[in-house]
N, C-alpha and C positions, 0 to 999 in steps of 0.2 A: 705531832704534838698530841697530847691528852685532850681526850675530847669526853663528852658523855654529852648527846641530846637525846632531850625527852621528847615524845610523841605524846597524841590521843588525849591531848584535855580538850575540853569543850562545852559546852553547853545542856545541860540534862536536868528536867524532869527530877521532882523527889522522889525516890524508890526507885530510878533507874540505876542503872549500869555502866559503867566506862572502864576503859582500862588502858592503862597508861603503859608507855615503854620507853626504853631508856637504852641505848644502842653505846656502846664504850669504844674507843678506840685508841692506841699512843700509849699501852699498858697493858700489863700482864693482866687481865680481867678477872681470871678464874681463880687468882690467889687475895683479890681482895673479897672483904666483908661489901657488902651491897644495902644501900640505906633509903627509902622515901623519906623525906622530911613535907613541910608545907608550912605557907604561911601566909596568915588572914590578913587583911586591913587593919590598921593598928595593933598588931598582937605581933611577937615573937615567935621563929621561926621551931618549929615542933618538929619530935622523931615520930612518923608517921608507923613505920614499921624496917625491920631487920633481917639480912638474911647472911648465912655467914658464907664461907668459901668454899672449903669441900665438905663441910659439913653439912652446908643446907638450913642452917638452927635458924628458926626464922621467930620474930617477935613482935611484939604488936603494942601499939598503944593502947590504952582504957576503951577510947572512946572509937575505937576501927573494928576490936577484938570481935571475930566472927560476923562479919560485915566484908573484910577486907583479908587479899591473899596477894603475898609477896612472893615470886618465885624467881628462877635464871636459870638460862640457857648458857651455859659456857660454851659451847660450839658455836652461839652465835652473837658469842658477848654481847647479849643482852640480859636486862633485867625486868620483868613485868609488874604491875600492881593494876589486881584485878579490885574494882572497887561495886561493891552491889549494896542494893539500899540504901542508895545515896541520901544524904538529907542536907537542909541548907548550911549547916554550921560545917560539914565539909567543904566550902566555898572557899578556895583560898588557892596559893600559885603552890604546883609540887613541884619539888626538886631531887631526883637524884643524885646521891654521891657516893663515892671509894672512899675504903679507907683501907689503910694498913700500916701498922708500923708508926702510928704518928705522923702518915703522909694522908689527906684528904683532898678528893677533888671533886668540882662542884658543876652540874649543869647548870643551863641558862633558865630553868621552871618552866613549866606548859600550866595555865590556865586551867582550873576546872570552876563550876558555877553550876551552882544546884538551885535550880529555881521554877517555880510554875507560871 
């Protein structure tokens, strides 16, 4: 079955570092589009950033843009987001997801927490 778990959130320091991964399996990986979303305590869940399938076109929200790097390995059907100069308001659960065609599928979120 379709799977997609995400790794590597956790607890950090403002201005640190994490970087998330997102492991796919139960689907053709390398033909779908690859997406971070997140989502705060009481807020709606957000496109964090994009990255497409053979192409690689990768896209950013406002508030990640050059802070944050979305990338994948198709050989090891995964997906990364490297996240640097963390600050508190990116506190919230990320989520990985597929899309293609109208079909989307969703991890379970990993934890990130940016605090001193």
């Amino acid at each position: 079955q379709v799977q997609l778990v995400e790794s590597g959130g956790g607890l950090v320091q403002p201005g640190g570092s994490l970087r998330l991964s997102c492991a796919a399996s139960g689907f053709t990986f390398s033909i779908y589009a690859m997406n971070w979303y997140r989502q705060a305590p009481g807020k709606e869940r957000e496109l964090v950033a994009s990255i497409g399938s053979i192409s690689a076109l990768t896209t950013y929200a406002n508030s990640v843009r050059g802070r944050f790097t979305i990338s994948r390995d198709n050989a090891k059907n995964t997906v990364y987001l490297q996240m640097n100069s963390l600050k508190p308001e990116d506190t919230a659960v990320y989520y990985c997801s597929a899309f293609r065609s109208g079909t989307r599928y969703w991890g379970q979120g990993t934890q990130v927490t940016v605090s001193s």
